[in-house]
C-alpha positions as CSV (number, residue, x, y, z in Angstrom):
1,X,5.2,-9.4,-24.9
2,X,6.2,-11.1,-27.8
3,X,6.7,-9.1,-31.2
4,X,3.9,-11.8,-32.5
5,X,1.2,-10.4,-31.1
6,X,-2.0,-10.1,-33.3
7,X,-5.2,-8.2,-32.6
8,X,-8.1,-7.3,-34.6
9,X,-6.8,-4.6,-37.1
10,X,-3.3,-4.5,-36.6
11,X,-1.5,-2.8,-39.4
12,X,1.2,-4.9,-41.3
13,X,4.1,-2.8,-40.1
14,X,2.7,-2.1,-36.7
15,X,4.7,-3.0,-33.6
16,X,3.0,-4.6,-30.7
17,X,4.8,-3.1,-27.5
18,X,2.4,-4.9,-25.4
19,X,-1.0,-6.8,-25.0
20,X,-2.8,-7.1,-21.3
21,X,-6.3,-8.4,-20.5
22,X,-7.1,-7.8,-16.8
23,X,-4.4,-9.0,-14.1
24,X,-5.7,-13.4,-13.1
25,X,-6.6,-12.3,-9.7
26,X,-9.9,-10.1,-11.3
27,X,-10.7,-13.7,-13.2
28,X,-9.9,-15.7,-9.8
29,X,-12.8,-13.0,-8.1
30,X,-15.2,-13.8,-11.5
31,X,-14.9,-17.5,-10.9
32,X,-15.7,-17.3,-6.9
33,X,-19.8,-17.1,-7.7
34,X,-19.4,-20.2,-10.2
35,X,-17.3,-21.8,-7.8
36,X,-19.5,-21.3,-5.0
37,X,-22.6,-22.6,-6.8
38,X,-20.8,-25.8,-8.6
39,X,-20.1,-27.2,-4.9
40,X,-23.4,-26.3,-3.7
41,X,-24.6,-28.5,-6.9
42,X,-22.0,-31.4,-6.0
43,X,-23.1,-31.5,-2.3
44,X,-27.3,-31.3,-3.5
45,X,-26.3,-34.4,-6.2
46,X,-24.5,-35.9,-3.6
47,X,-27.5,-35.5,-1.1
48,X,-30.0,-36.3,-3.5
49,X,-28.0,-39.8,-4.3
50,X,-27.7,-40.7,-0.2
51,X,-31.7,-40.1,-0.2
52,X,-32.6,-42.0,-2.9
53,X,-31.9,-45.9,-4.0
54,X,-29.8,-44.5,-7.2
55,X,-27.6,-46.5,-9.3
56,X,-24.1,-45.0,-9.3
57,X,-24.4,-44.0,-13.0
58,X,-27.7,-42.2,-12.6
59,X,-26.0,-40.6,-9.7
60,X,-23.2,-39.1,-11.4
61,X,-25.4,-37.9,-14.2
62,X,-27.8,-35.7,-11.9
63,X,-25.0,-34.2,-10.4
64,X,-23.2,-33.8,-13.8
65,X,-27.0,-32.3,-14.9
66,X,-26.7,-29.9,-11.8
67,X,-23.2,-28.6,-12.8
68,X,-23.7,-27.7,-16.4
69,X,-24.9,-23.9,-15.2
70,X,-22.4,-23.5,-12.8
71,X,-19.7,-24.6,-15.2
72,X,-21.2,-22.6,-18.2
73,X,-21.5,-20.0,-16.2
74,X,-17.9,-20.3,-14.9
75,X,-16.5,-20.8,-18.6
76,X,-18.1,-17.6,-20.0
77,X,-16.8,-15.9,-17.3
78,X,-13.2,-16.9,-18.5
79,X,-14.2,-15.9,-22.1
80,X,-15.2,-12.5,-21.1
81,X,-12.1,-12.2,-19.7
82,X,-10.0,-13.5,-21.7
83,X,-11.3,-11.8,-25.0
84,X,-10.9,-7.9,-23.4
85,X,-7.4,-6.4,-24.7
86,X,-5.0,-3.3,-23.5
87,X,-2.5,-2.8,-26.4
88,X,0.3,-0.5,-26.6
89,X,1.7,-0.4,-30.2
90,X,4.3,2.2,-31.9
91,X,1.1,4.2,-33.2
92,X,-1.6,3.9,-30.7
93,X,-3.1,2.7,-27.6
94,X,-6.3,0.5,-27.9
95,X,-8.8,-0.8,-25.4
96,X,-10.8,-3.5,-27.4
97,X,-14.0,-5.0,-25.1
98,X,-16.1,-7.5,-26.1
99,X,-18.8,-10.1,-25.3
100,X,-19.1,-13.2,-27.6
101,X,-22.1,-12.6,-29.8
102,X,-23.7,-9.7,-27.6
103,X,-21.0,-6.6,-27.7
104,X,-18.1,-5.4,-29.0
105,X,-16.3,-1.7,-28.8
106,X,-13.1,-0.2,-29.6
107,X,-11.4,2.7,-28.1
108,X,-8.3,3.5,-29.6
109,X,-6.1,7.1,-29.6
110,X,-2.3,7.7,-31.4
111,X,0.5,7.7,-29.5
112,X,0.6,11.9,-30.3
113,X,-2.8,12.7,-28.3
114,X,-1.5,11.2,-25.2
115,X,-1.4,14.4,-22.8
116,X,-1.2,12.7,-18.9
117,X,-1.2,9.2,-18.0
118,X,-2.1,8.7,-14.0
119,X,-2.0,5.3,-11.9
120,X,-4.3,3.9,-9.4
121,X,-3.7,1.1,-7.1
122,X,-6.7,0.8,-4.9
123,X,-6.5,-2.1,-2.4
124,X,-4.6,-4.0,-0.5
125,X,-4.7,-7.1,-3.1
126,X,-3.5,-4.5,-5.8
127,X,-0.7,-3.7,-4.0
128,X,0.3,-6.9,-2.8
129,X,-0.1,-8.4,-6.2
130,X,1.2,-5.1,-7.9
131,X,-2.3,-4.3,-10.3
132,X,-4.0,-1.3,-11.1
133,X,-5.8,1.1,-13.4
134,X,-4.0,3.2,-16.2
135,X,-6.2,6.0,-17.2
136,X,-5.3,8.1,-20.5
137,X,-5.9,11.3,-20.9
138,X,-6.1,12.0,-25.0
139,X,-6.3,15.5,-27.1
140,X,-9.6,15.9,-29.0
141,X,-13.1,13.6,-28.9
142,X,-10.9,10.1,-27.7
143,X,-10.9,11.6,-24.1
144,X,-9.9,9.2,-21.8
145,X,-9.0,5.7,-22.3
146,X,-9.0,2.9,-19.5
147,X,-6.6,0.6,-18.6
148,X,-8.6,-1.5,-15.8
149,X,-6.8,-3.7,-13.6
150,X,-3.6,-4.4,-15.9
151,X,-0.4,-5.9,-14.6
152,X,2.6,-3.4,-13.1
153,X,0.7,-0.5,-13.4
154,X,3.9,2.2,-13.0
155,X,6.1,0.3,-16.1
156,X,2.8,0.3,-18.4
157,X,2.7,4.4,-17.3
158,X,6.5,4.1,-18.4
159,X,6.2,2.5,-21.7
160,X,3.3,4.8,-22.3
161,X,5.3,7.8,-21.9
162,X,8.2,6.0,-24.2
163,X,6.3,5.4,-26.8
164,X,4.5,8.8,-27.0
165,X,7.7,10.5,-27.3
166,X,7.4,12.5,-23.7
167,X,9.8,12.5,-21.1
168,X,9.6,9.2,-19.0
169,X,10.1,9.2,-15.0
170,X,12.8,8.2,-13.7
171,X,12.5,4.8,-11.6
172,X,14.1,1.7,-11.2
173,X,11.7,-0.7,-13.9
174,X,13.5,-2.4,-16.5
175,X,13.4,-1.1,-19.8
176,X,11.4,-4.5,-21.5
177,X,8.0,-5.7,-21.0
178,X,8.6,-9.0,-18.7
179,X,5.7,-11.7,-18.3
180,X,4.3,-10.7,-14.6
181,X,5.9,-12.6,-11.4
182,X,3.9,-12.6,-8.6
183,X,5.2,-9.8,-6.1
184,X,4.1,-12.1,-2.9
185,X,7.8,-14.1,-3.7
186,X,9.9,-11.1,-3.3
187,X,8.1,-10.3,0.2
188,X,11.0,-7.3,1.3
189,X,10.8,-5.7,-2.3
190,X,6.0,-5.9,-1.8
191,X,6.5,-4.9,1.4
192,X,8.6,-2.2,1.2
193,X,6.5,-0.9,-2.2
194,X,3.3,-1.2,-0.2
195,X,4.4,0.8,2.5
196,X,6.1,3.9,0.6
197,X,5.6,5.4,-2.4
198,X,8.3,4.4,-5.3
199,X,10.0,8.1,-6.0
200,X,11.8,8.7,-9.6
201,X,15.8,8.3,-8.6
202,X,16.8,9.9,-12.7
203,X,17.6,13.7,-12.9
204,X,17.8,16.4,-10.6
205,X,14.6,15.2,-8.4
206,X,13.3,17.7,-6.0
207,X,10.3,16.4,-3.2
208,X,7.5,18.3,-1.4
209,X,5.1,17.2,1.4
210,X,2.5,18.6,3.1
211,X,3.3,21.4,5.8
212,X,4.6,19.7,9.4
213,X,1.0,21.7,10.9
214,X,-1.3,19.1,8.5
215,X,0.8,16.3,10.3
216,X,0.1,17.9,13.5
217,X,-3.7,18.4,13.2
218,X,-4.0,14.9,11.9
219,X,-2.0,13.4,15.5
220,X,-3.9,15.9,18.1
221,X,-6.3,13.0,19.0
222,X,-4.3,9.8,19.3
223,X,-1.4,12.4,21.4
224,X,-4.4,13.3,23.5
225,X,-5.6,9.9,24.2
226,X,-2.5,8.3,24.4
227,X,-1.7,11.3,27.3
228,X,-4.9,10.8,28.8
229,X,-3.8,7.2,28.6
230,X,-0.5,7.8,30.3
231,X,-2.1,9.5,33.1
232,X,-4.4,6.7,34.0
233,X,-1.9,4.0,33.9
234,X,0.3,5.5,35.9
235,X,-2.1,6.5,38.6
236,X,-2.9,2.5,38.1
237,X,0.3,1.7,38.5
238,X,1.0,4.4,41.9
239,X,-1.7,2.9,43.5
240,X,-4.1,-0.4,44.3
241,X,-7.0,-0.9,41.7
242,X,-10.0,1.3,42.0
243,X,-13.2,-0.9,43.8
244,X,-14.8,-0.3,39.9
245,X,-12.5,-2.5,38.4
246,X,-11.2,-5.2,41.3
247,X,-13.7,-7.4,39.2
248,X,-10.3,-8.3,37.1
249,X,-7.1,-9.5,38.3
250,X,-4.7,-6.9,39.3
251,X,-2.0,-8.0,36.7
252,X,-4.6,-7.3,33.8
253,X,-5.6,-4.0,34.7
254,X,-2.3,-2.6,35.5
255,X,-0.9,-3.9,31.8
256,X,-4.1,-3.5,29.5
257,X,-3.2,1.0,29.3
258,X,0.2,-0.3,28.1
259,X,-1.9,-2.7,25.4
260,X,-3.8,0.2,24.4
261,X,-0.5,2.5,24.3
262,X,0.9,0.2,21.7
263,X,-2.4,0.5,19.7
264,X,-2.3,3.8,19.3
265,X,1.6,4.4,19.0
266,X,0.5,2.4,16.0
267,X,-1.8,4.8,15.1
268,X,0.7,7.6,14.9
269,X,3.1,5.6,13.3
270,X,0.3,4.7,10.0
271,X,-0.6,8.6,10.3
272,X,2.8,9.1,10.1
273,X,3.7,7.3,7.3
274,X,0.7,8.1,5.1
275,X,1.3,11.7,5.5
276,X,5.5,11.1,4.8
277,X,3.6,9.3,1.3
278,X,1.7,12.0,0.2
279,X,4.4,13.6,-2.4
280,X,4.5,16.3,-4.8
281,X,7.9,16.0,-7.5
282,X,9.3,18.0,-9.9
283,X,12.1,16.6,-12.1
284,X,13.7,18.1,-15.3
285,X,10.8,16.7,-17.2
286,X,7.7,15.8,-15.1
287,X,6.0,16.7,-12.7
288,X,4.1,14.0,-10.3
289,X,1.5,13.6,-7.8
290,X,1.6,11.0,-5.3
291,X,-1.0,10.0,-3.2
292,X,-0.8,7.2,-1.2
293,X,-1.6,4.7,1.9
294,X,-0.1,2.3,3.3
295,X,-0.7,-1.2,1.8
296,X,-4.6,-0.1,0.7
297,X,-4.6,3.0,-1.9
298,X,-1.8,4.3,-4.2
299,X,-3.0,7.3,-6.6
300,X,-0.2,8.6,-8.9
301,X,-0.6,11.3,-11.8
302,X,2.3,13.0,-13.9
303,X,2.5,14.7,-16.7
304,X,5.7,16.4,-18.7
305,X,6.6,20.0,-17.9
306,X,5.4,20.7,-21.9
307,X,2.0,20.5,-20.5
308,X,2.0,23.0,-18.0
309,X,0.8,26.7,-18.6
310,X,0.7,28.8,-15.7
311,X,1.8,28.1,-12.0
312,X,0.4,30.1,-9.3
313,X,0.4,29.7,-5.2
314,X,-2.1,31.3,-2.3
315,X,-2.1,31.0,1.3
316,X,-5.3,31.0,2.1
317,X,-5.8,31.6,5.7
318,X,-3.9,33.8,8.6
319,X,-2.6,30.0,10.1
320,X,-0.5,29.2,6.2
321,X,0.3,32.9,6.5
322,X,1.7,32.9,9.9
323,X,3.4,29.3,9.3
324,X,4.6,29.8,5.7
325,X,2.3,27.2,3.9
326,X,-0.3,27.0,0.9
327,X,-1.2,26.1,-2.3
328,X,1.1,25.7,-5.4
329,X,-1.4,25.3,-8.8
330,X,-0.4,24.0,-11.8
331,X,-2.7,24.9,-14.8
332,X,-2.4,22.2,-17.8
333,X,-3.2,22.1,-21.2
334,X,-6.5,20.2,-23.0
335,X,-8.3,18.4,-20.9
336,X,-5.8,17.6,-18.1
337,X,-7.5,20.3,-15.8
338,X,-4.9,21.0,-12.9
339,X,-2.6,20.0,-10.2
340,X,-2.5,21.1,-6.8
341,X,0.2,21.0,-4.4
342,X,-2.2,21.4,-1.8
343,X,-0.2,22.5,1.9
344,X,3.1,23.0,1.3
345,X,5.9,24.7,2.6
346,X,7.4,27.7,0.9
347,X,4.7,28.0,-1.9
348,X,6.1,30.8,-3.3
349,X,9.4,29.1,-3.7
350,X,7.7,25.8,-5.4
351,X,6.6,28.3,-8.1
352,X,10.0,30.0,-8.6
353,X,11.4,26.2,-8.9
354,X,8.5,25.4,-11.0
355,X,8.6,28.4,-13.2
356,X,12.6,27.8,-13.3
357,X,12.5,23.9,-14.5
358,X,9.6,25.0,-17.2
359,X,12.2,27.8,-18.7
360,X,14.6,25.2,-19.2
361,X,12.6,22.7,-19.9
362,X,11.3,25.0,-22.8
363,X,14.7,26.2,-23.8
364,X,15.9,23.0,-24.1
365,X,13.0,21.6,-26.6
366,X,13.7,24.6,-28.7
367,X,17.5,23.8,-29.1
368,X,16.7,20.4,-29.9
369,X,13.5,21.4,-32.0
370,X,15.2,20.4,-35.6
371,X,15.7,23.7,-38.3
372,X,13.6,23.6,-40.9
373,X,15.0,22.4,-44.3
374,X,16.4,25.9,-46.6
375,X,13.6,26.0,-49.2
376,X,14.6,25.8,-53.2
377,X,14.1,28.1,-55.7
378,X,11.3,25.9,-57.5
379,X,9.6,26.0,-53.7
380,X,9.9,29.6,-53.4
381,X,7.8,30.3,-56.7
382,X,5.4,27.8,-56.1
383,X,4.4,29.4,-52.9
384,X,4.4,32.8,-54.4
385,X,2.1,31.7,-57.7
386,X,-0.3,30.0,-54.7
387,X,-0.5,33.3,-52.8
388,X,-0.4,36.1,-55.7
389,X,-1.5,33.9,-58.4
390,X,-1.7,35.4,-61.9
391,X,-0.6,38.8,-60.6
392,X,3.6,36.5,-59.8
393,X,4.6,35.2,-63.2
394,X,8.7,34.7,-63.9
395,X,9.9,34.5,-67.1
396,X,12.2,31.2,-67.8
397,X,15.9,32.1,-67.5
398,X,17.8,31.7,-70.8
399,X,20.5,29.1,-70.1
400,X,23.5,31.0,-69.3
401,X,21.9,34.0,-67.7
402,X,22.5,34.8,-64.1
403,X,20.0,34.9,-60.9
């Protein structure tokens, strides 16, 4: 966004990073109801002109007279819209909402009580069109802070991060805010993002799914139908059409199981896919939680490895014994609560890793954790007088003399 940008209370010195309402496709769903009820006012004025012996300015003024709710109705849906801000500055995140003359709130937190910033994508439109909700997580009474429907979703989770001084993900954004393009022109690079879920490429990036035996429970009833299937079609095929169905033509029965084959290969191939999506990362700095299905649903959470406190794993059940998965639990600070890796191979060695990254990760904040400034002698009695007070007393050095 342009540095320009004004808002309602902006400090002088404070940089805008960026300004959102909601994404244009929420106002094109507002504007449907208005839009719906301004043609069904045109086509009554029109009706209402063919049935009586109007003059053609009468007629255009009861159909104008119809249309002034439908197009109030449509332009304070705009305003409502329009007047609803998301700001990212170099202090603080705001969420301003307001209704002309009826409401107005402000939520607002600095950049240094951000704690976990998590994505949502929920529908098929919202990936297509690349929208979603950003919901804060904040220190203290601010709690969380909504981001509803905002434009590129995963780079306003970046900036986020940037500007609250934690580690950022790794992924392939640019590093500017950039006016949003419409994702349906670069169909390869939507599809391809709809499909799978976008994985940080920076750092030493290490990627966990689910146990193969979650994969399998979820495909035991497509593999049994489609065997069940097989079975039926080639008995079909082996011999002439059972009297039950020599109501169709013999070409139709012997090539609908291989219809219904393709359906549920299908099938296998989306449970396949959607289980391949379901992610659990670790890099040097984060770590991240990605839920996600294909082209309708995309639920991402990180947080930096500061945040975490403990790590822990179970196996809770003689089949993750015998099979060597379980559950790899990540407890947070504040009000983040936890994350699961919930079924996953090896638990115990995703909390060695775990533990490992968080040792360096802390090792490495200390050695970059700047020393403290060597106090002067002035400082040094100040304290001392605050602590002992009348009992501390120096007398002034003569010049000359030595410490």
């Amino acid at each position: 966004m342009p540095d320009q940008a004004q808002f309602p209370g902006q400090y002088p010195d404070e940089k805008v990073i960026f300004l959102l309402r909601r994404h244009w496709f929420i106002l094109m769903m507002w504007l449907v109801p208005p839009v719906i009820l301004f043609l069904v006012t045109v086509g009554v004025g029109v009706g209402i002109g063919l049935a009586l012996p109007l003059t053609t300015p009468i007629w255009v003024g009861v159909i104008l007279l119809l249309s002034i709710g439908p197009l109030g109705l449509a332009v304070w849906r705009f305003l409502d819209w329009e007047n609803d801000h998301y700001i990212l500055t170099d202090r603080r995140i705001l969420h301003i909402e307001r209704v002309y003359f009826l409401f107005e709130s402000r939520e607002e937190a600095g950049l240094n009580r951000i704690q976990d910033v998590t994505i949502q994508m929920p529908s098929l439109a919202a990936n297509l069109l690349y929208f979603g909700d950003v919901e804060i997580e904040t220190a203290g009474t601010a709690g969380q802070i909504q981001f509803k429907s905002v434009a590129k979703p995963r780079k306003v989770q970046r900036l986020i991060f940037k500007q609250a001084g934690l580690p950022e993900p790794g992924t392939r954004e640019s590093e500017e805010w950039q006016p949003d393009r419409i994702r349906i022109l670069r169909p390869l690079e939507a599809f391809t993002r709809m499909l799978y879920a976008v994985v940080p490429q920076d750092g030493r990036v290490v990627v966990w799914r689910k146990h193969w035996f979650v994969l399998f429970t979820k495909m035991m009833r497509p593999l049994l139908a489609a065997l069940l299937l097989l079975v039926v079609w080639i008995a079909i095929i082996s011999s002439s059409v059972p009297a039950p169905l020599q109501f169709a033509p013999e070409r139709v029965i012997k090539v609908m199981p291989g219809i219904l084959l393709l359906i549920l290969a299908g099938w296998m191939a989306w449970i396949t896919i959607d289980w391949h999506n379901d992610l659990y990362i670790l890099t040097d700095k984060h770590v991240i939680d990605i839920e996600k299905r294909p082209f309708t649903l995309e639920f991402r959470r990180e947080a930096n490895l500061g945040m975490i406190q403990n790590v822990s794993y179970e196996q809770p059940s003689f089949v993750a014994k015998l099979l060597g998965f379980g559950n790899t639990r990540l407890e947070t600070a504040g009000t983040m609560g936890e994350f699961t890796f919930d079924s996953i191979a090896n638990p115990h060695e995703v909390q060695e890793e775990i533990t490992r990254r968080l040792d360096q990760f802390r090792q490495r904040s200390q050695l970059n954790r700047p020393e403290p400034a060597p106090r002067t002698r002035e400082e040094l009695e100040a304290m001392l007088r605050e602590i002992l007070g009348d009992e501390y007393d120096i007398a002034p050095r003569r010049p000359g003399s030595q410490s």
